[in-house]
N, C-alpha and C positions, 0 to 999 in steps of 0.2 A: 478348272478348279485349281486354286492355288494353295502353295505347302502351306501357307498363310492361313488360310482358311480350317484345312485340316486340322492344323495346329492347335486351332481354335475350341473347333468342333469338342476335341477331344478333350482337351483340359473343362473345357464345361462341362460335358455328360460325364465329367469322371466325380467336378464341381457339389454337383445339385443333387435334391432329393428325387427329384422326376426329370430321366435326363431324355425320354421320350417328349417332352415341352420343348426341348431345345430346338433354334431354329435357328443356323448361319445361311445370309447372304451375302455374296460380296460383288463388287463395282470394279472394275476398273477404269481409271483414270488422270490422264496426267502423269504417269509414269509411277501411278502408286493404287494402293487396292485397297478400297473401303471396306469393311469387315462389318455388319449389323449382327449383334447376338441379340437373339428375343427368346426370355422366359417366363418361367412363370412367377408372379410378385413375389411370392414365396421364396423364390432361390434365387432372386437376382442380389439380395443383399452378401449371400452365399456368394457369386460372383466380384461382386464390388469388395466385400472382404473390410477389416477394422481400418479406417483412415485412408481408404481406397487402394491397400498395399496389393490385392489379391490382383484387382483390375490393373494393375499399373505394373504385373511379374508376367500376366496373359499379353497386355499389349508388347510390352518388354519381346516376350516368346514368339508373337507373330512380327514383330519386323525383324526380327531375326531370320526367322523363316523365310522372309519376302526378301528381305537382302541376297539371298541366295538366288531368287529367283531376278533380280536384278531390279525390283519394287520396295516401295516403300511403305508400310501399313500403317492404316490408324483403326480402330475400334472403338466399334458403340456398344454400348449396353443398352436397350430397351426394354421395356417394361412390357409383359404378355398379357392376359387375360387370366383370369381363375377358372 
């Protein structure tokens, strides 16, 4: 598990209205670590944030994270089930 990941995790469940929905996996690859955040329809716009600023300060926060760890991250936002 990468600080990446972490990172993730917790800006989300801190994010959403139901942050038991939340559901990070991540990949590694190529010298970088894929991030999948999957929630619920409801609070992913919560995630995504006005004009995509909310999602683009998370991504921001995890290659930061992954920098440290000597990785590069990129993040999805996926859409979950109701």
């Amino acid at each position: 598990m990468s600080r990446a990941r972490d990172v993730v995790e917790v800006i989300a469940k801190a994010l959403v209205d139901h942050p038991e929905s939340v559901q990070v996996e991540e990949r590694v690859d190529r010298g970088g670590v894929r991030i999948e955040l999957t929630t619920r329809a409801g609070d992913l716009g919560k995630l995504i944030g006005r004009r995509g600023r909310t999602a683009s300060a998370v991504r921001a926060l995890a290659d930061i994270a992954a920098e440290r760890d000597g990785l590069r991250a990129a993040v999805d936002f996926l859409d979950g089930e109701e």
